[in-house]
C-alpha positions in Angstrom: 0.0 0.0 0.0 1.4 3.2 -1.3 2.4 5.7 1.8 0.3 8.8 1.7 2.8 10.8 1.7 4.5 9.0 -1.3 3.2 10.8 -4.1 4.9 14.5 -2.5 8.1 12.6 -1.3 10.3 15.3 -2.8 8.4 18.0 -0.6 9.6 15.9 2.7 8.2 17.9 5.9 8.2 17.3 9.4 5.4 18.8 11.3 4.4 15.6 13.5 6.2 16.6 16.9 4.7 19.9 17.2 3.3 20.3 21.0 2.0 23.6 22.5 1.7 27.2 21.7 5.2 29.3 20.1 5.9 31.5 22.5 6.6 34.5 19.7 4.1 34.4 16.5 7.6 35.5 14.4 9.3 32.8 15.2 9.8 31.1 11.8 11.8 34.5 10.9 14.1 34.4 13.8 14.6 30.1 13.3 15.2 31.4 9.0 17.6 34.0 10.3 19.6 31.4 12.2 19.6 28.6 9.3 23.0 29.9 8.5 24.6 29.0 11.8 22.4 25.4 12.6 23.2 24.1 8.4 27.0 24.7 9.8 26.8 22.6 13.2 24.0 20.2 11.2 26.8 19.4 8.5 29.6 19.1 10.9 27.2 16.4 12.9 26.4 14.7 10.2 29.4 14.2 8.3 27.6 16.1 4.9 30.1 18.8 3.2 27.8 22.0 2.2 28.3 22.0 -1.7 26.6 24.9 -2.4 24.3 27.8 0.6 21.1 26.5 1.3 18.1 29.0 -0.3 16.1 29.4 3.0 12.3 31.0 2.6 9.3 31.1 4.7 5.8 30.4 3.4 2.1 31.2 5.0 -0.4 28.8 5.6 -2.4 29.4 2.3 1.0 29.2 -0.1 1.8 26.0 1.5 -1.7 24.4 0.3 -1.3 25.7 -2.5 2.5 24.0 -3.4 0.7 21.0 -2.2 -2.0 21.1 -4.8 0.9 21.5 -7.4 2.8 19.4 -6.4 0.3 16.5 -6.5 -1.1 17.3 -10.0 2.8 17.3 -11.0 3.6 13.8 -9.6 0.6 11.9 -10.9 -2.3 13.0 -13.2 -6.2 13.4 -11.9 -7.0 9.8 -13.4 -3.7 8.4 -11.4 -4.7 9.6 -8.5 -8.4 8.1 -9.2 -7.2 4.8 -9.7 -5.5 4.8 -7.1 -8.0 5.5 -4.9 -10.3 3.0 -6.5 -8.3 0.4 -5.6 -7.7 1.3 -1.7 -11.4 1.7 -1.6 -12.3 -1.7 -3.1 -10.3 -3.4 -0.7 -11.8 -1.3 2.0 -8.5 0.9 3.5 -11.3 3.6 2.9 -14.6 4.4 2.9 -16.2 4.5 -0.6 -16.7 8.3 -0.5 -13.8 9.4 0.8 -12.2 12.8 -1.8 -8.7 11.3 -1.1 -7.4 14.4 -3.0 -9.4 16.9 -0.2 -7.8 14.4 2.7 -4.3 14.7 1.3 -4.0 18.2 1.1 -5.9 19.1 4.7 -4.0 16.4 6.6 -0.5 17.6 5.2 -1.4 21.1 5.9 -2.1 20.6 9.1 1.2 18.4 9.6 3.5 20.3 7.6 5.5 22.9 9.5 8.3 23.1 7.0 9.5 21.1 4.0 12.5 20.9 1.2 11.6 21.1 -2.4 14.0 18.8 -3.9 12.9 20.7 -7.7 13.6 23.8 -6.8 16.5 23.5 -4.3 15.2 25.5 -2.0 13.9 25.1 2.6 10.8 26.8 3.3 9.5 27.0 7.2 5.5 27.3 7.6 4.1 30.6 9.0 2.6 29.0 11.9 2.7 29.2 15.2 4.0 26.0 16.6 6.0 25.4 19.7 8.9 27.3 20.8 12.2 28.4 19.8 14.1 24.7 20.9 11.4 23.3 18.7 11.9 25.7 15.6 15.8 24.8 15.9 14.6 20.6 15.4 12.6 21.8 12.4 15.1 23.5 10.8 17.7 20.5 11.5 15.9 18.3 10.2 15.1 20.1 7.0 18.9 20.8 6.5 19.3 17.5 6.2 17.4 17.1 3.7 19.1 19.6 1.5 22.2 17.8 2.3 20.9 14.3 1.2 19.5 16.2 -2.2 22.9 18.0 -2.6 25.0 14.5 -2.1 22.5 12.1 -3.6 20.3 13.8 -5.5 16.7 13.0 -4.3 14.3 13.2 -7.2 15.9 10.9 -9.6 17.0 8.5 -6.8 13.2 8.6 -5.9 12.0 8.0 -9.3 13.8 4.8 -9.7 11.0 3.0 -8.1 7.9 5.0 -9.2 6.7 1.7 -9.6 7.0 0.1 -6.6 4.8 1.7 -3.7 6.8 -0.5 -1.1 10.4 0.1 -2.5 9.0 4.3 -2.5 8.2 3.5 1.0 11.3 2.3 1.9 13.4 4.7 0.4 11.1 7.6 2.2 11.7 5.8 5.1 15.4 6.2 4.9 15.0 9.8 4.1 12.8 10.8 6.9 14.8 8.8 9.5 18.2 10.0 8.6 16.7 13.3 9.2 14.6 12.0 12.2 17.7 10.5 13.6 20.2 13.7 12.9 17.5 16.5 14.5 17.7 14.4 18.0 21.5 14.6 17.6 21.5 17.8 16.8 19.4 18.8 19.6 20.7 16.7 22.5 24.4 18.1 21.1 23.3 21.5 21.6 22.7 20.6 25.3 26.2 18.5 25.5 24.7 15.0 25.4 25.6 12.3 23.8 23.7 10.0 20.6 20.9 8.0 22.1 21.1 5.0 20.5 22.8 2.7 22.4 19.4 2.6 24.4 16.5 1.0 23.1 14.8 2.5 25.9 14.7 6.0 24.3 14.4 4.6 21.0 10.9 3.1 22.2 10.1 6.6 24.3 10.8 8.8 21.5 8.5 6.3 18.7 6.0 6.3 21.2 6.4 9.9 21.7 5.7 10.1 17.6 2.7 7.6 17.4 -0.8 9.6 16.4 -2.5 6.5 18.1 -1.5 8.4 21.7 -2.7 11.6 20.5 0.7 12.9 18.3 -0.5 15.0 15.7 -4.1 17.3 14.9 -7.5 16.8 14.8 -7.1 15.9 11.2 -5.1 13.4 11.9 -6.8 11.8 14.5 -10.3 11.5 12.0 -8.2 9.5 9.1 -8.2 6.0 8.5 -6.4 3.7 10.3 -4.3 3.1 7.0 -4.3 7.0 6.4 -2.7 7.2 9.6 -0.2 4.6 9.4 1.1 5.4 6.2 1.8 9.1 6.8 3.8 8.1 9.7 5.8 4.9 8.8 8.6 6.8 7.4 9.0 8.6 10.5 8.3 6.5 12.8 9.9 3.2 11.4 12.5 5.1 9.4 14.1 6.6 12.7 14.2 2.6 14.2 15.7 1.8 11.0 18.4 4.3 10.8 18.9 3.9 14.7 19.6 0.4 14.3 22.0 1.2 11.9 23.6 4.1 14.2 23.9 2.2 17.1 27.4 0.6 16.2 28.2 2.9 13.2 28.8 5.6 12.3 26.9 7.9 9.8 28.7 7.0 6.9 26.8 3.8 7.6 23.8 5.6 6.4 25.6 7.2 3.3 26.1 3.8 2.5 22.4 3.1 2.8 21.5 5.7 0.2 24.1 4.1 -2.3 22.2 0.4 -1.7 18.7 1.2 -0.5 16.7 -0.9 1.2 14.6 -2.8 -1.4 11.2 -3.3 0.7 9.3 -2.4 3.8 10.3 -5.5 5.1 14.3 -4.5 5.0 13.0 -1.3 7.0 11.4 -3.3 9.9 13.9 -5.8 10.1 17.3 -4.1 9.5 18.9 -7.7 10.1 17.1 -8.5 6.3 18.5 -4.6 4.8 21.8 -5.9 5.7 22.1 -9.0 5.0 20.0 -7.8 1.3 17.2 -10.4 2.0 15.9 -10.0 -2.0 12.1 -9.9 -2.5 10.1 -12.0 -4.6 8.7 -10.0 -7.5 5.6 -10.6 -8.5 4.1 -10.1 -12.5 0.4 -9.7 -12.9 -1.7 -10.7 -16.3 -4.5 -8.9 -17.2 -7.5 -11.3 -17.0 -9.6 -11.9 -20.6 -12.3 -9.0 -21.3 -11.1 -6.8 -18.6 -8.8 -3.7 -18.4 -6.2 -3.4 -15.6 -6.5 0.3 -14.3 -4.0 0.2 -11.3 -1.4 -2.3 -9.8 1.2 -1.7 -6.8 3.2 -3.8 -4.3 2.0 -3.1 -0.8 4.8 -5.1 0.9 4.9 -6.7 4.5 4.1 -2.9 5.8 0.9 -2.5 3.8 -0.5 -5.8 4.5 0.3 -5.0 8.4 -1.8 -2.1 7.6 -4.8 -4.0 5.7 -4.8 -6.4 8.7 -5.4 -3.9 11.1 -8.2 -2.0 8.9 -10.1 -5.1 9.2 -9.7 -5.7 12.7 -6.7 -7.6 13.4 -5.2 -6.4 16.4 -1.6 -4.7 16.0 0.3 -7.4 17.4 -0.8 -10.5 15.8 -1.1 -8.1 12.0 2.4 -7.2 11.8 3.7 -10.9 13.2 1.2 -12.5 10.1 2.8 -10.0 7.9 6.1 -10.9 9.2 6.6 -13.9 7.0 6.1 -11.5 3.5 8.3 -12.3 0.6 6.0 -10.5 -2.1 3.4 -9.4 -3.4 1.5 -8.0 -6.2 -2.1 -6.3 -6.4 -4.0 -4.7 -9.4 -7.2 -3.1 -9.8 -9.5 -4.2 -13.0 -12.8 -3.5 -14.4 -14.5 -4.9 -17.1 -13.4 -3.5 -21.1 -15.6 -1.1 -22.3 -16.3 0.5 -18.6 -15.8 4.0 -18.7 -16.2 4.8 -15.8 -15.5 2.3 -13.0 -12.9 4.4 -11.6 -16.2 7.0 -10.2 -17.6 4.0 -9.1 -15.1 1.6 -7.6 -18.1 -0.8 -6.5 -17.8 -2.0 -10.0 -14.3 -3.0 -9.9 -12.2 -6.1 -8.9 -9.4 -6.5 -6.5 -6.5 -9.5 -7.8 -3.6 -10.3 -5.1 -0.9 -12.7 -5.1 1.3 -13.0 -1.5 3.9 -14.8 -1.5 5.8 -15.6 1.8 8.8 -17.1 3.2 7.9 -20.5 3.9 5.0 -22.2 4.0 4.3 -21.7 7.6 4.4 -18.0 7.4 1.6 -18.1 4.7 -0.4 -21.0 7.1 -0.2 -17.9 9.6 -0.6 -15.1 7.8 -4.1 -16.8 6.3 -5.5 -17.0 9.6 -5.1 -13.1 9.6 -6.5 -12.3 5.8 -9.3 -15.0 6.4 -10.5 -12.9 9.0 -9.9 -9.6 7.9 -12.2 -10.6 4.6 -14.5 -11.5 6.8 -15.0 -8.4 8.6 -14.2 -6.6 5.1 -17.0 -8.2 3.7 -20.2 -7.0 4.1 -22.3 -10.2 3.4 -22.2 -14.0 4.2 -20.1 -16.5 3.9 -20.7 -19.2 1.4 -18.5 -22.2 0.5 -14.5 -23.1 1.3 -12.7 -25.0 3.1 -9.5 -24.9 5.3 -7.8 -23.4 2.7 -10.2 -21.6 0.6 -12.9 -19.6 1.8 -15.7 -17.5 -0.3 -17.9 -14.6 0.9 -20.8 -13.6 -1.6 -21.6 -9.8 -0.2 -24.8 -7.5 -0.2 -24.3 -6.4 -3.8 -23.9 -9.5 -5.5 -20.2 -9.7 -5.7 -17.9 -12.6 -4.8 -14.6 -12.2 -2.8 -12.9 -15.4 -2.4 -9.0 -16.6 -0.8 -7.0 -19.3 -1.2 -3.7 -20.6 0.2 -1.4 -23.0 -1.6 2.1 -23.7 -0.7 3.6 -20.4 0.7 1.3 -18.2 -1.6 -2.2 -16.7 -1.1 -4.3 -15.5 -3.8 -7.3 -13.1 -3.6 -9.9 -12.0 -6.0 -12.5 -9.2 -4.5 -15.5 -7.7 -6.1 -16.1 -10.4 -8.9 -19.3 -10.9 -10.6 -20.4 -14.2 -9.6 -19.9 -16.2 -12.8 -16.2 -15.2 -13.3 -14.9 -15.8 -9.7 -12.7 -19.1 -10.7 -11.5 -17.8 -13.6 -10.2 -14.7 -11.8 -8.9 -16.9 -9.3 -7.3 -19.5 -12.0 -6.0 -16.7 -13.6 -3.8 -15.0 -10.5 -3.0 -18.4 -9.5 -0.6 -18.3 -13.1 1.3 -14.8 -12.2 4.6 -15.5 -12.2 6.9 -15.7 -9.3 10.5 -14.9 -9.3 13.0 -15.0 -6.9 11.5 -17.8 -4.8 13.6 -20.6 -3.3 13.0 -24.0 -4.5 11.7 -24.9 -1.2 8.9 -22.6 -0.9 7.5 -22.6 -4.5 3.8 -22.8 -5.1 2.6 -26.2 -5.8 0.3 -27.0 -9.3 -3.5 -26.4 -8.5 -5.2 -28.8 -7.1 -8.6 -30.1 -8.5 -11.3 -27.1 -8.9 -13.4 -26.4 -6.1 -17.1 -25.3 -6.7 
């Protein structure tokens, strides 16, 4: 599942920590004014030569949502963006009559309280009033960074080299956010002659808790988004600092220059640094397009989107992310029949395909119990026919959504019109898996079930 904030990575903001009332409305002049002196100790720190001054601006409230609404017609067109949310709303991440557009630009608004615009090389700090002077000096740290990563690894270009990979993007985001996460605690507990943190998994824990919107971090836009909504605009942050933490705790941060020249490849490296280092490959998955339909969107949401799905649906936190645990790949595509126009307004008239395939075959035994539930509760009809490992749910429209485990794979077709089911379901069963040890390869297809 595509991060939220994917689609405006170049524009990478903090605005998250911000606690309390500033106690001088002119603050983002003063913090501006001082960007000279902090890019200086923030380059020193981090071990990032200053090619070339900074360009430092401020920007009011109403500019900023305005950039945002530029930016997000730049980096994908109105009928992208459409697709996409078809597809997060037929699999239920969001309601079906949710503007995704409207939530995007309100909840980064809020969030945003300054940002670097990899395009036009330049640091811009929000006109608002946010939370003190110590606080403005984070912001501005962390920003810095940024400009340094753009200025020694050139951000857009090293973004777009997975445009088509939502859980690669996610990664790489991740890695961006949490170097400059990581570096603006530095900074900060330098300026007060204390040593890094992260020898102490103690603090690391304290300060992710301190970051998580589920014990009230963030506004009151945040707190009304989906679950997913929510998880996704955060997981850079929040999972990207752990990562780049883990990392820091016995090197040093050329360790992390060295993770910009070999990125971590999925979600899963991200959560499990162990995997990043060791360059635990994915399995890539290749969708067909099924007979008589056209395939309008199709992303890997990799073992942090399925975490995500899980816990949309009801699975609690704990077990989601230990079922997701086992991911090795995935694949999942949005289609609608040839010849409909306009399915994309009306994503009830689409279908979901998935393929998963894990690490072993006892990852994907565990990870089933998970999906089979979450369908259930995604569902909004009965249950009619499967097994142990197949299991159908006809729902209040019509429409059949139906899993099935073989091997160490899982295949899901949602939203089918009841006579094409089992051809939908044949037909993801032949996508083709690469990358998959011998040992955990999907066996042939059994006999059809009815």
């Amino acid at each position: 599942m595509r991060s939220l904030t994917a689609s405006l990575v170049f524009l990478t903001a903090v605005g998250l920590l911000a606690a309390g009332a500033a106690a001088d409305a002119a603050w983002t002049a003063k913090v501006v004014a001082r960007g000279g002196d902090i890019s200086k100790k923030v380059s020193r720190l981090r071990g990032l030569k200053i090619k070339k001054p900074i360009a430092m601006g401020v920007m009011s409230e109403a500019e900023l949502r305005e950039r945002l609404l530029e930016k997000i017609d730049e980096d994908s067109s109105p009928a992208e963006r459409l697709a996409e949310a078809a597809m997060i709303k037929r699999w239920g991440v969001v309601p079906w009559d949710l503007d995704l557009d409207q939530l995007t630009v309100d909840l980064l608004t809020e969030q945003i309280a300054g940002f670097y615009d990899p395009a036009e090389k330049k640091l811009y700090v929000a006109d608002k009033e946010e939370g003190g002077e110590t606080w403005a000096d984070m912001l501005m740290a962390h920003e810095i960074v940024h400009a340094l990563q753009d200025q020694h690894f050139d951000l857009e270009p090293w973004m777009k080299e997975v445009d088509d990979d939502g859980d690669a993007s996610a990664a790489r985001s991740a890695l961006v956010e949490g170097d400059g996460v990581a570096l603006m605690l530095e900074y900060t507990l330098a300026e007060q002659g204390l040593p890094p943190p992260w020898s102490n998994p103690a603090v690391i824990k304290m300060l992710t808790s301190a970051m998580d919107p589920g014990t009230g971090a963030g506004g009151d836009q945040l707190a009304r988004a989906p679950l997913a909504i929510r998880e996704g605009l955060m997981f850079p942050y929040l999972h990207g600092l752990t990562f780049v933490a883990e990392l820091r705790r016995t090197q040093p941060w050329k360790k992390i220059d060295e993770a910009f020249k070999r990125p971590p490849r999925s979600t899963e490296q991200i959560l499990h640094p162990e995997l990043y280092l060791s360059d635990e490959k994915p399995h890539v998955i290749a969708a067909a397009v099924p007979a008589g339909f056209a395939q309008h969107h199709q992303q890997v949401w990799g073992e942090a989107g399925w975490a995500m799905f899980l816990m949309t649906h009801g699975i609690a936190r704990a077990a989601a992310e230990k079922a997701a645990a086992g991911w090795g790949g995935d694949r999942v595509t949005l289609v609608a029949p040839l010849g409909d126009t306009g399915a994309m307004n009306a994503p009830m008239r689409t279908t979901g395909l998935a393929k998963i395939s894990f690490d072993s075959e006892l990852d994907a035994i565990e990870a089933w119990q998970a999906l089979s539930h979450a369908l259930d509760t995604m569902v909004t009809g009965a249950q009619v026919g499967g097994g142990v490992d197949h299991v159908r749910w006809l729902d209040a429209t019509g429409r059949i959504t139906v899993a099935e485990r073989k091997g160490a794979a899982i295949a899901i077709v949602t939203g089918s019109a009841l006579p094409r089911w089992r051809a939908l379901l044949d037909g993801v069963w032949q996508w083709k898996v690469t990358g998959v040890p011998a040992t955990v390869a999907t066996p042939a297809s059994p006999a059809l079930i009815p």
